[in-house]
N, C-alpha and C positions, 0 to 999 in steps of 0.2 A: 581314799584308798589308804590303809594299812601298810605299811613294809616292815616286816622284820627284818634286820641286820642282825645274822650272826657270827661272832669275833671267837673264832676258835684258833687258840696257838697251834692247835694239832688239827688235822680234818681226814679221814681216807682218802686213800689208801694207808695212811700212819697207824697201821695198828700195832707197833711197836709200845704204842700207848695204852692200848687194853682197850677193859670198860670205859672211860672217857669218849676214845673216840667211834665206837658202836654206839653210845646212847646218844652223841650228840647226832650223827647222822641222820640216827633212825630217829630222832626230836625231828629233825629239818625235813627230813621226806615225808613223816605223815603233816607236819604241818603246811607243806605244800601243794596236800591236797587238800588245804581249806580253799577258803578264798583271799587268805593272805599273802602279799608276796612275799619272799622269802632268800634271802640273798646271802652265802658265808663270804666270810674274808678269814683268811686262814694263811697261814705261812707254810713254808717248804717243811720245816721241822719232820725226821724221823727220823728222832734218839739226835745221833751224832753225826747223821747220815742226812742229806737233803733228798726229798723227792723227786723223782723225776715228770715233773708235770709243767706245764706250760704257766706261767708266772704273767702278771700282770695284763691280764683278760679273763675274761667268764668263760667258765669251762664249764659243759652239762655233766653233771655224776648223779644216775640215779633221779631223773629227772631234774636237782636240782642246781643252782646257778652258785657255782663256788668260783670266788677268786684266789689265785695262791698267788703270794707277797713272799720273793726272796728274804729269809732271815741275816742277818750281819752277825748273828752268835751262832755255835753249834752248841749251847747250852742250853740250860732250861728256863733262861731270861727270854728268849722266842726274838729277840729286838729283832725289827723293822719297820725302818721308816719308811717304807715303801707300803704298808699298809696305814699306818698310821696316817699319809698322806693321802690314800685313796678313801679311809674313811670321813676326814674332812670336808674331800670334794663332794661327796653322797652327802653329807648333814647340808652342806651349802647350798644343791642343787636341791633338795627335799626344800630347805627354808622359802627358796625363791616359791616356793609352787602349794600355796597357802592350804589347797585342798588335799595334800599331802600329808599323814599322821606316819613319822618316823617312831622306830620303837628298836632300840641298841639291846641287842641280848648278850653278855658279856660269860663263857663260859669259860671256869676255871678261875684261878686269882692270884697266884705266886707268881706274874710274868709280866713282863715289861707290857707285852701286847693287852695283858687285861685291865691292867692296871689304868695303863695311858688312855686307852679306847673309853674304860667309863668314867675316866675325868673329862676326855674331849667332848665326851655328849655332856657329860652333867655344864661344861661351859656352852655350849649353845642349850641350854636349858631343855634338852633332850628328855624321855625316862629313859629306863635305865634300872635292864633286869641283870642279875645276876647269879647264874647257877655253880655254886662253889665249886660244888665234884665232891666234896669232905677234904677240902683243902682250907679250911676253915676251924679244923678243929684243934683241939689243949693238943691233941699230937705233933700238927704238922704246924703248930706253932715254935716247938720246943724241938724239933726232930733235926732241921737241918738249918744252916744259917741263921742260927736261933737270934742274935744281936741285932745284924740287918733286917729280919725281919721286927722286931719290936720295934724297933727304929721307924722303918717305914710305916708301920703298924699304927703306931699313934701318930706322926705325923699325916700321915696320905691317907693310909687306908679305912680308918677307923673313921674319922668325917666325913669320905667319900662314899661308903658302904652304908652309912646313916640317910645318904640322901638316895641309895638307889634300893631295888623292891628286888629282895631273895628268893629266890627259886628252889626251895630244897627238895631234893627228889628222893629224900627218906624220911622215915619220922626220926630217926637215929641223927640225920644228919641238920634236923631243924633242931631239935635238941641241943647240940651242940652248936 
């Protein structure tokens, strides 16, 4: 059996965050009517505001199985170790169970939660997709927290995005 795990800092009802969070939804519900399973981990996140949803259990939306993880910043770093932690127990419990094919779908990438999520799989030698959003682009390199992001950039991110498989959902944004 298949599972996708998907790691969104934002999930709906967050539509505070646009497009992001409509395409990633609508990713996850038609692809749970594959035969794949399908599972987000998402944090409270909207804007500066947390949502009002039941945290730390699977909740149905839409047919699908999202878990919300209290964030520890009202920023747009997303940090929680509360997901961070529940996605270890998932890669653990998948490991033990050989007939088990885990697959981390990592959407977005400027945030603590995306960041961390596909370095934790790429160490239990998970794959490890990755759909930017166009948060990968000469803009949103240069646009805001220009240093820290370079920083991070060549340290973290640029060897970690070499080993995981891009997702680009434009030809504008595979271009870039």
């Amino acid at each position: 059996m298949t599972t996708i795990r998907h790691i969104a800092p934002a999930y709906k009802p967050a539509y505070i965050y646009g497009g992001p969070t409509f395409s990633v939804s609508r990713l996850c519900e038609e692809l749970n009517k594959t035969t794949l399973s399908v599972i987000v981990l998402t944090t409270t996140a909207n804007g500066a505001a947390e949502l009002d949803v039941a945290t730390n259990k699977s909740i149905k939306l839409a047919n699908v199985d999202i878990h919300y993880c209290k964030r520890i910043t009202g920023d747009h770093s997303h940090f929680s170790p509360a997901l961070l932690r529940k996605l270890i127990t998932i890669i653990k419990k998948s490991k033990a169970s050989p007939e088990h094919h885990l697959i981390i779908h990592v959407h977005s990438w400027w945030n603590t939660v995306a960041i961390a999520a596909a370095l934790i799989a790429k160490c239990y030698g998970l794959p490890v997709v990755v759909s930017p959003r166009g948060v990968l682009t000469p803009y949103s390199m240069t646009n805001s927290s220009r240093i820290p992001k370079r920083i991070i950039h060549q340290l973290i991110s640029k060897p970690l995005l070499k080993r995981c498989h891009i997702h680009a959902t434009t030809a504008l944004e595979k271009e870039d």
